[in-house]
N, C-alpha and C positions, 0 to 999 in steps of 0.2 A: 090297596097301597097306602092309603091314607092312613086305615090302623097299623098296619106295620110301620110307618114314620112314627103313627106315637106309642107304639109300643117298645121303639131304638131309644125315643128320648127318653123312655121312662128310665131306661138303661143303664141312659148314660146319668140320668139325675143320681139313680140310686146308686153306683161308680161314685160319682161326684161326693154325693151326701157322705158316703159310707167310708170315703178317705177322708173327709171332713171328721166326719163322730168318733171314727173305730178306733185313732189316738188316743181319744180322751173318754172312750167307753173299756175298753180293753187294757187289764192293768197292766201298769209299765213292769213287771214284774217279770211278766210276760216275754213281752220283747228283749228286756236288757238279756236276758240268761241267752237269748238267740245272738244278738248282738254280740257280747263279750264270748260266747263261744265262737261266732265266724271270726272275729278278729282274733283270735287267738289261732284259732289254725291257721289263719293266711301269715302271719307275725311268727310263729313259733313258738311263742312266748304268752305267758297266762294276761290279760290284760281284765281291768279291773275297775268298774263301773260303781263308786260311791257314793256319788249325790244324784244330786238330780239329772233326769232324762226325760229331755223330751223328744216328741218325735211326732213331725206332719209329713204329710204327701201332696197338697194344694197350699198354696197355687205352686208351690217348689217343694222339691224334698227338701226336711231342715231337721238336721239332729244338734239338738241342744245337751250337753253333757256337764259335771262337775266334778273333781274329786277323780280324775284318769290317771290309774298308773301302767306302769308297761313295768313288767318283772326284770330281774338281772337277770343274767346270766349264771349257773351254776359256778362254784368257787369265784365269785367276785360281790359276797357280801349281801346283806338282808334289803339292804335299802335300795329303792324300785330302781332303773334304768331311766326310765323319764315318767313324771308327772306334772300333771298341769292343775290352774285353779280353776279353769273354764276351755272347755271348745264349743266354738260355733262355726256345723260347714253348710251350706244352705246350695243345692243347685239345680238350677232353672227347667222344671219339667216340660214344656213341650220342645226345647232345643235339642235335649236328651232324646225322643222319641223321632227324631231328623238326625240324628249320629253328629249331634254336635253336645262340646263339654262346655258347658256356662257356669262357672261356678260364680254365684253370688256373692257369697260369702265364706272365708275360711279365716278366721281367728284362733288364735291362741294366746289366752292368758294366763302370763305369769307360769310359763314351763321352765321344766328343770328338768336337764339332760346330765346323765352322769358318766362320762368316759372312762374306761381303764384298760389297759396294756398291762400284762403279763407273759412277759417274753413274746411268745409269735401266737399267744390267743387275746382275743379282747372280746368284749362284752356287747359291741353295739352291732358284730354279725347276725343280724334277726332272721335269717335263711341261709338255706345252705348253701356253699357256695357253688356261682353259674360254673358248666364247664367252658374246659379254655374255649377262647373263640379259636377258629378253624385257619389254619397260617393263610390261606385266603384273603382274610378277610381284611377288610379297608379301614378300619377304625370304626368308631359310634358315627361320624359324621358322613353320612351317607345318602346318597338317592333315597326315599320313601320311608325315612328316619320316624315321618311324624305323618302317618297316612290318616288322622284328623282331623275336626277343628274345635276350636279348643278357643274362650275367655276367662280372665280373672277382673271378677271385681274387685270387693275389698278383700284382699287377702293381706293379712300384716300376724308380725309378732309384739307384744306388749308383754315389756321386761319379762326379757327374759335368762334366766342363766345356764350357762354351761361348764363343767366342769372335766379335766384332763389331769389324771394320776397314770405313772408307768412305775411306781415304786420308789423312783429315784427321786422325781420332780413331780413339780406340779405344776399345774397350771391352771384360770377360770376365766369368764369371760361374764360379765354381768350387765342388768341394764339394757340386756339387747334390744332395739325396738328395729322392727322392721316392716316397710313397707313395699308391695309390690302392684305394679299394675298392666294389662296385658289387653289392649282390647280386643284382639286379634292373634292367630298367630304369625300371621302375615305383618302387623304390623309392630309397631317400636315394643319393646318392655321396658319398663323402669324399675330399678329397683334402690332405693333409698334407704338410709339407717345409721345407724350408732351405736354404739359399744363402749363397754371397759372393761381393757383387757390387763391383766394382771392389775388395774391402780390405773392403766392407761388409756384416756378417753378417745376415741378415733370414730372420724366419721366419714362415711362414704355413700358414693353417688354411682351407678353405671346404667348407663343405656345400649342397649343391643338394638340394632336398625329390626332385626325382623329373628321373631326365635326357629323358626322354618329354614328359614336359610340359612341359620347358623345348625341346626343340626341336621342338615341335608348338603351338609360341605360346603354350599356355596361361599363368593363372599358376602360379607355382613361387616357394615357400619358399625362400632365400637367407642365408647367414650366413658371413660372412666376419670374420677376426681377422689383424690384423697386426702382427709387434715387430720391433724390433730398435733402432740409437742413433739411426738417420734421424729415424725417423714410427715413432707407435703408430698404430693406427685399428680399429674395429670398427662393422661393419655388420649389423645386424640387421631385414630386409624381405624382400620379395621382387620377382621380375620381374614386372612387370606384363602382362596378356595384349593381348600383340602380334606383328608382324613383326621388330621391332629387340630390341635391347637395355636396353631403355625400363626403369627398376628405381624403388623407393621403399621407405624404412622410417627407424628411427631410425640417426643416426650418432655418435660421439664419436671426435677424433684429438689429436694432441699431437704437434705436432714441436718438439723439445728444441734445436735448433737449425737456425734460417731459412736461415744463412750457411754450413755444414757441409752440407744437405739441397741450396741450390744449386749449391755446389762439385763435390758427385757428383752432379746435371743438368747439368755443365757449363755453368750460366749465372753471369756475372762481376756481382758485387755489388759497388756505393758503399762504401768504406771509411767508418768508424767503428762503432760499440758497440750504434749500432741492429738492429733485425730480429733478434733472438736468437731469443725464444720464441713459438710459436704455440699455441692450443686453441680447441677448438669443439666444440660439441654440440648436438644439437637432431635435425631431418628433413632430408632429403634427398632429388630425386627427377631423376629425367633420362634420359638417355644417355651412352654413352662423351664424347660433343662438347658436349653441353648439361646443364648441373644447374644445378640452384637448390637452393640454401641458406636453410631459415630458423633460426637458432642462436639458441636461447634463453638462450646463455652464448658469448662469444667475446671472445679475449684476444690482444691483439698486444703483449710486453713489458711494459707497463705501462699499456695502455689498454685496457679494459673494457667493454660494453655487449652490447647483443642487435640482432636486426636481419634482414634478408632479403636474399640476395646472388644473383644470378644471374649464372652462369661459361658463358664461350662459347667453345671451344675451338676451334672451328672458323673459325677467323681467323688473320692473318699473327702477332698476339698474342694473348696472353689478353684475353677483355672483360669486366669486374665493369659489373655495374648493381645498384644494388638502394638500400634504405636504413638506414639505421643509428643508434641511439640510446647515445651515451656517455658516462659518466661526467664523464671527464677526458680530455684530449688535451694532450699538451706534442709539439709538432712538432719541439722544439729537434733530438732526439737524432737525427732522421730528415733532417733540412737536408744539405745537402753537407759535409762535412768537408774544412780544410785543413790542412797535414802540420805549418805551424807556426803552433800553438795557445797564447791568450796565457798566460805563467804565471802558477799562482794568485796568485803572492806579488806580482805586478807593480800597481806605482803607478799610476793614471791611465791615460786612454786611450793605448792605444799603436797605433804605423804601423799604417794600413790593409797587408794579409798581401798577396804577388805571388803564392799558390801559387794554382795554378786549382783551379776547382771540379770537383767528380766528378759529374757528372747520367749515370749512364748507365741507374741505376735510375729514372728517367722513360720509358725504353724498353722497361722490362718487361713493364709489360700498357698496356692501354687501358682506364676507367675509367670512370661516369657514377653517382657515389655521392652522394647525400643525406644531411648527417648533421646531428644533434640531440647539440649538446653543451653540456653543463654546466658546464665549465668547460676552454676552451682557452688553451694557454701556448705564446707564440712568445718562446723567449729570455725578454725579463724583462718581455714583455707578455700581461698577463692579460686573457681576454674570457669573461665570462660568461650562460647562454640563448644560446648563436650557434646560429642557423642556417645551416649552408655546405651547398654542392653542392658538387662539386667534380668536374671533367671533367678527362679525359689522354686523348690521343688522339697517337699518332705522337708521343712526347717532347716535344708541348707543356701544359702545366698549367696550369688556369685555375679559382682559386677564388673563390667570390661568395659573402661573408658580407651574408645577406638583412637578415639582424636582429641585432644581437650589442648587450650590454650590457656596459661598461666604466666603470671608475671615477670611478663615480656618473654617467655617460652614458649617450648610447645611440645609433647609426646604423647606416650601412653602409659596406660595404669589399671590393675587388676586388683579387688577385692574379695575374700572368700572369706564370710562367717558359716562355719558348718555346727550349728546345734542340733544335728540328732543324738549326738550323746549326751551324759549328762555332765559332760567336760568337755565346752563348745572348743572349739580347736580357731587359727586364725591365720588367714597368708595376707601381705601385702607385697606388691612387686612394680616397681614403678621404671620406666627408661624416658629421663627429661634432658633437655636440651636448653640452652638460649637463655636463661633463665636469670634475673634481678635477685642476686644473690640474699643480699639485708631483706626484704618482705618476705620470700621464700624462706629461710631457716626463722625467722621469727614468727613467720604461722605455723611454722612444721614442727619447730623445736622451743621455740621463745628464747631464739636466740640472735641478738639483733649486733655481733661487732666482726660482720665479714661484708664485705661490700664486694660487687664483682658481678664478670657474667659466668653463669656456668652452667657444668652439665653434672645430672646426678644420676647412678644407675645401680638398684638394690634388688634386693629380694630378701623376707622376711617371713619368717614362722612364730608364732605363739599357741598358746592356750591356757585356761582355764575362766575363773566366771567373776572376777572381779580386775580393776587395774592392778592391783597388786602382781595377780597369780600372771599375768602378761609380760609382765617387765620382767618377773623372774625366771620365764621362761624363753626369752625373746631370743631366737636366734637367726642367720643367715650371714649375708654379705653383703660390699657392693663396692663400687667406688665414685669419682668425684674427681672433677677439673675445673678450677674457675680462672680468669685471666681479668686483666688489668683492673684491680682492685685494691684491696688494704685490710686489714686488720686492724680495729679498734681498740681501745684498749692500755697499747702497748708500743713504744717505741721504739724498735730492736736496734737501731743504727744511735740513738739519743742512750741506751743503755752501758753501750759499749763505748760510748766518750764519759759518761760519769764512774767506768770501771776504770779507762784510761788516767783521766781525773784524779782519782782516788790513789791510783796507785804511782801517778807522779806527784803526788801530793799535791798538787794544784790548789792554789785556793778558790779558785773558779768554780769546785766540784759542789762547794755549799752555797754557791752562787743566789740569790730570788732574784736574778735577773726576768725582767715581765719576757725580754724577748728571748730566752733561753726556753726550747721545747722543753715539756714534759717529758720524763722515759714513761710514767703509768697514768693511768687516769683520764676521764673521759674525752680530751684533747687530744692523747699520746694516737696515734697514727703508725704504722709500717705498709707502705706502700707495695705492690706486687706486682710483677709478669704474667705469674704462672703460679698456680697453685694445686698441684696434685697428691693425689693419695688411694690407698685403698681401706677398707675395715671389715673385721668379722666383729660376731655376736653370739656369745653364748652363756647361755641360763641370764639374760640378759646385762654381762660384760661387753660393749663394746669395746675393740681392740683397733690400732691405728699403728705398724710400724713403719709404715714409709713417705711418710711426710714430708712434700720436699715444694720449698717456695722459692721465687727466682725472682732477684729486683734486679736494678743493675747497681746498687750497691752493697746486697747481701747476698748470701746463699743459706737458707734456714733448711733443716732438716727436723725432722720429731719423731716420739714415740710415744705413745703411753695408752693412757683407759681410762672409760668414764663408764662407774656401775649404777648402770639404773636403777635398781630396786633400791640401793642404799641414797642414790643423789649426790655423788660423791664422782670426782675427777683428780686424777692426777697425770699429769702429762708436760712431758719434757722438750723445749729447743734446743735444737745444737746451730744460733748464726753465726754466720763467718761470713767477714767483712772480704767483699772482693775488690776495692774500686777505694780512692781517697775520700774519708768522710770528714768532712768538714766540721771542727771543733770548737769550744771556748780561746778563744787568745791566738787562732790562728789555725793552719791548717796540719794532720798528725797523719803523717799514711799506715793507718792498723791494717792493712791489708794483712788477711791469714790470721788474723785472731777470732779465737772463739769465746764467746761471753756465752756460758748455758744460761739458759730461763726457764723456771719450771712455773707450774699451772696447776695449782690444787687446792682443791678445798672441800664444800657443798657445793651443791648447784646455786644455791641462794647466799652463799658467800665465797666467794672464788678470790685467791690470794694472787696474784703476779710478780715474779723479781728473779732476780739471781739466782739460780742454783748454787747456792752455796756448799750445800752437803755434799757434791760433785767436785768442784773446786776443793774445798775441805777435806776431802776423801781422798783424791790425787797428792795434794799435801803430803799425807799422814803416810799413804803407799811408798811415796818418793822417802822421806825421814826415815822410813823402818829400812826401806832398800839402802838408803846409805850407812846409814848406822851398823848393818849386816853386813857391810862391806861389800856390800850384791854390784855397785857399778864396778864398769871397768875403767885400764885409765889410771893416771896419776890422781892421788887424792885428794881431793876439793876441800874447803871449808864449809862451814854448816850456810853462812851464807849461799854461797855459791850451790849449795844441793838445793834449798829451800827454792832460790831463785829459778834456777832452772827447771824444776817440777811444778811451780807457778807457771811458768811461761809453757812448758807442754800439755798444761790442764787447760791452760787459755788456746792451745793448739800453735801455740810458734814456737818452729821447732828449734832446739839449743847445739853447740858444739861440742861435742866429748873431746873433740880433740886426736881422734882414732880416724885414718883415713886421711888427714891434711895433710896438702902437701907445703909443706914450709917454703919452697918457692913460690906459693901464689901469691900474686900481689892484692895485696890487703882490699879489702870490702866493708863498705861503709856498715856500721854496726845497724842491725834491725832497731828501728825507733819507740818499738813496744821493748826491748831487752836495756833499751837506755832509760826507761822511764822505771823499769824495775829495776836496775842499778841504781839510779838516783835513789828509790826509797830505800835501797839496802845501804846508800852511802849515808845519806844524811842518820840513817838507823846507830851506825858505827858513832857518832857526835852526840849522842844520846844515852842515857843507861838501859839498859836492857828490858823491855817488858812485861808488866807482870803476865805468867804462864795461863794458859790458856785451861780453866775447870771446866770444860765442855758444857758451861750451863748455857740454856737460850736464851738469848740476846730480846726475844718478845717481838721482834721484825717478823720474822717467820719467812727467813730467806730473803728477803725484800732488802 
């Protein structure tokens, strides 16, 4: 017995010794050709031993290597797949011979991986591929995943690069350093490190509670920390017990810029100042392709609120659904941007802009969001309590304000921007009520001389890709009621006493008395009842024939047009005095007279007065008809034609004389026919004057 115990140790010394020597007896020449040949048939791929090799068996196995390349792939170029400047993997021989894996040591210095994509083959497939799994089955994360045990010592990468071509783009990632540590696999892993990726420095941190339980389904503990100028983000939950990737816990992130974050995704972003800043915080729960978000703080730039978002990644786009509660909303900064923007300093409306619109961020994701806002601003229109939904689907946008409150009103209102073609198209349709007339048209139109409450109710179509191509194309309908109000501007009842004036020759009518109103000018006032009307719109001419306003000392009527693309209005009053309008020098009852007022210019200069070329036109009608001897009736004087074609251009109406009955007893003369008798009497006391060469006067109606 005794020589057999020392004939085992002799055994095991010469074992011992002979893994000790036989490394450094036995040339490496030797080895490497067995080496480089088993890894290449396990790899598929030729693999390529240049420098130095070393190689022990006690007290651990340790192969020391220099100079390793791993071949490409065929048709993806001469230069290797990956090499490195150094590997070191060392692992612990008596754990090994108890079925446990201890690795020591696994370094890698200074490796270079080089990725490429060629349609649907790539370079870094090093075997063939597994067959499908069997519809059975439960995912990777299963019962008996890891029937093992298994440590990591130092195991880490020192800079390292990687690199990704698909033809199109590119991309690398350099610098890597990576550290891992695993005492167990029952217990925590950590894995630490840092990168730059395109230019872009990012560092991360993640711990898994136990790598056993994570891929034996169970749950597992999770915490993940992310920095750098991109995105911050930290996650703190765990995996939930399943077959996928299924996780939940709390999240907080912050990317400091939306616009810099999608430039390195390579996605192309709408010019202007929007989308800067992003933040959110709250839970989190999903898969790599599905999460939902509920954020009990989330911030886009300058809009606020909390809410629940659900991301579907698993689409030709991204898909948001969920709902949202916001403070404030100003849409302005988020609208399409065009390159020439008007200047602060600039007077007045200026040309509709030719520069087209940028929509390409309507193509970003796809959409179906709810939101509760407090207060929304589009440009210089304020809506507050809106309820909108808002759906994008394939670059078209379509928003439904259910409920919305507005200056001192209240209804509803639909938007549709559709850019899937490459002549985006446009609806707007709105049904308001209740509504502070002056703030509403001067946010809507920048038009600030109607004062009143009312109701407005349209529908609108456009398209194309700049403001121009909009206006020129703008068409639809709508109409409009506003009540007890006024018009700015313009004094219809003060017009009609300095026509009066003028044509009794008054001298009152050149009056600067201070307390004598204005007819025009930003004092002049006409008060109102009722003010209705309807309008179409085409190739964008708006059109307006039935204009009809109701005081209790007028009754206005209108017609006319105002061409958007050109900036250009002209449009006509027909008032008539129904009621005694109190004068210069005393009281004149013009009941039944019509004073026309027309309205035209630019938008940015707009003339107001007398329609003269109406009155003037009546005139000239009446002169031709008598001089043709067209009236009937004993024959007048040129006076008396003149006069009475006056007086039915002003709308009161004259005697031909046809139909009276010669016994009725006499009727006090109308007081508008005496006041143009008077100027045709005092006319007769005077020499005649000079004829009229149709040149203009430089008033322009006024």
């Amino acid at each position: 017995m005794t020589r057999l115990l020392q004939v085992i140790f002799v055994l095991i010394v010469l074992v011992i010794g002979a893994a000790i020597i036989l490394p450094f007896v036995i040339p490496a020449s030797v080895y490497r050709e067995r080496v480089q040949l088993a890894a290449s048939e396990a790899l598929h791929r030729d693999i390529t031993l240049d420098g130095e090799l070393h190689l022990s068996l006690l007290p651990r196995i340790e192969v020391r290597a220099s100079t390793v390349s791993i071949a490409n792939a065929e048709g993806f170029g001469d230069a290797p797949l990956a090499e490195m400047g150094e590997m070191r993997v060392a692992v612990k021989l008596q754990p090994l011979l108890q079925r446990r894996i201890e690795i020591a040591e696994f370094v890698l210095i200074d490796p270079t991986i080089r990725l490429q994509q060629r349609g649907t083959r790539n370079n870094w497939t090093l075997t063939e591929a597994p067959a499908p799994a069997p519809a059975s089955s439960d995912g990777f994360r299963r019962p008996g995943a890891l029937p093992l045990e298994a440590s990591f010592g130092d195991v880490r990468i020192e800079n390292g690069y990687i690199s990704y071509s698909d033809g199109s783009e590119s991309h690398d990632i350099s610098g890597l350093n990576l550290v891992t540590s695993m005492p167990s696999l029952d217990g925590p892993i950590q894995l630490d490190g840092s990168l730059n990726a395109d230019g872009e420095r990012i560092v991360f941190s993640t711990r898994i509670a136990s790598l056993r339980d994570f891929f034996e389904g169970r749950q597992t503990g999770l915490l993940v920390d992310l920095g750098g100028n991109l995105v911050t983000a930290h996650f703190d939950g765990h995996f939930r017990e399943s077959s996928d990737l299924s996780m939940e816990g709390g999240f907080s992130t912050t990317v400091p810029s939306i616009r810099n974050l999608a430039a390195f995704a390579g996605v192309d972003m709408p010019a202007g100042d929007s989308l800067r800043r992003f933040s959110a915080s709250g839970q989190i729960a999903g898969d790599p392709q599905h999460i939902a978000l509920t954020a009990d703080a989330i911030r886009l730039d300058d809009v606020s609120g909390s809410g629940n978002v659900a991301i579907n990644l698993d689409a030709a786009r991204p898909a948001l659904s969920g709902a949202l509660t916001l403070a404030t909303v100003d849409v302005t900064p988020f609208l399409p941007e065009t390159p020439a923007e008007t200047p602060a300093n600039a007077a007045g409306l200026q040309p509709w802009s030719e520069a087209p619109f940028d929509f390409a961020g309507l193509g970003l994701v796809d959409a179906d969001l709810r939101l509760t806002v407090g207060l929304l601003k589009f440009r210089d229109i304020e809506v507050s309590d809106a309820s909108l939904r808002l759906q994008l689907v394939n670059s078209r946008m379509e928003a439904n304000l259910t409920q919305i409150s507005l200056y001192e009103g209240s209804g509803s209102a639909s938007v549709v921007v559709n850019a899937r073609r490459s002549t985006p198209s446009y609806s707007l349709r709105a049904d308001l009520s209740g509504l502070d007339a002056q703030p509403f048209l001067d946010a809507v139109a920048g038009f600030d001389r109607l004062r009143g409450t009312g109701a407005v109710d349209f529908a609108f179509n456009a398209s194309g890709r700049s403001q121009a191509a909009i206006m020129q194309s703008l068409a639809g309908s709508g109409e409009f009621s506003f009540a007890e109000g006024a018009i700015t501007g313009i004094n219809i009842a003060q017009t009609i006493r300095n026509v009066s004036s003028f044509l009794s020759g008054s001298s009152n009518a050149t009056s600067t008395d201070s307390e004598t109103p204005a007819a025009t000018g930003e004092s002049a006032e006409t008060d109102f009842s009722a003010l209705t009307g309807t309008f179409t719109a085409t190739a964008g001419r708006l059109s307006n024939q039935d204009l009809l306003l109701l005081s209790p000392l007028l009754r206005v009527t209108g017609s006319g047009w105002a061409n958007l693309p050109d900036q250009t209005i002209d449009y006509r009053l027909q008032p008539r005095a129904v009621a005694s309008i109190q004068g210069q020098g005393g009281d004149r009852d013009l009941q039944g007279i019509t004073v026309p007022v027309r309205i035209r210019g630019t938008f940015n200069n707009v003339s107001v007065g007398v329609d003269t070329e109406a009155v003037g036109q009546a005139l000239l009608t009446g002169a031709i008809s008598n001089a043709l001897g067209g009236s009937s009736g004993e024959a007048s004087s040129p006076e008396d034609a003149i006069r009475n074609t006056l007086l039915n251009a002003l709308g009161v109406e004259t005697d031909t004389g046809s139909g009276t009955d010669p016994d009725a007893p006499a009727t006090a003369e109308d007081p508008a026919e005496q006041l143009l008798r008077s100027l045709f009497d005092r006319g007769r006391q005077t020499r005649d004057p000079e004829p009229d060469d149709g040149s203009d006067d430089g008033n322009d109606g006024r």
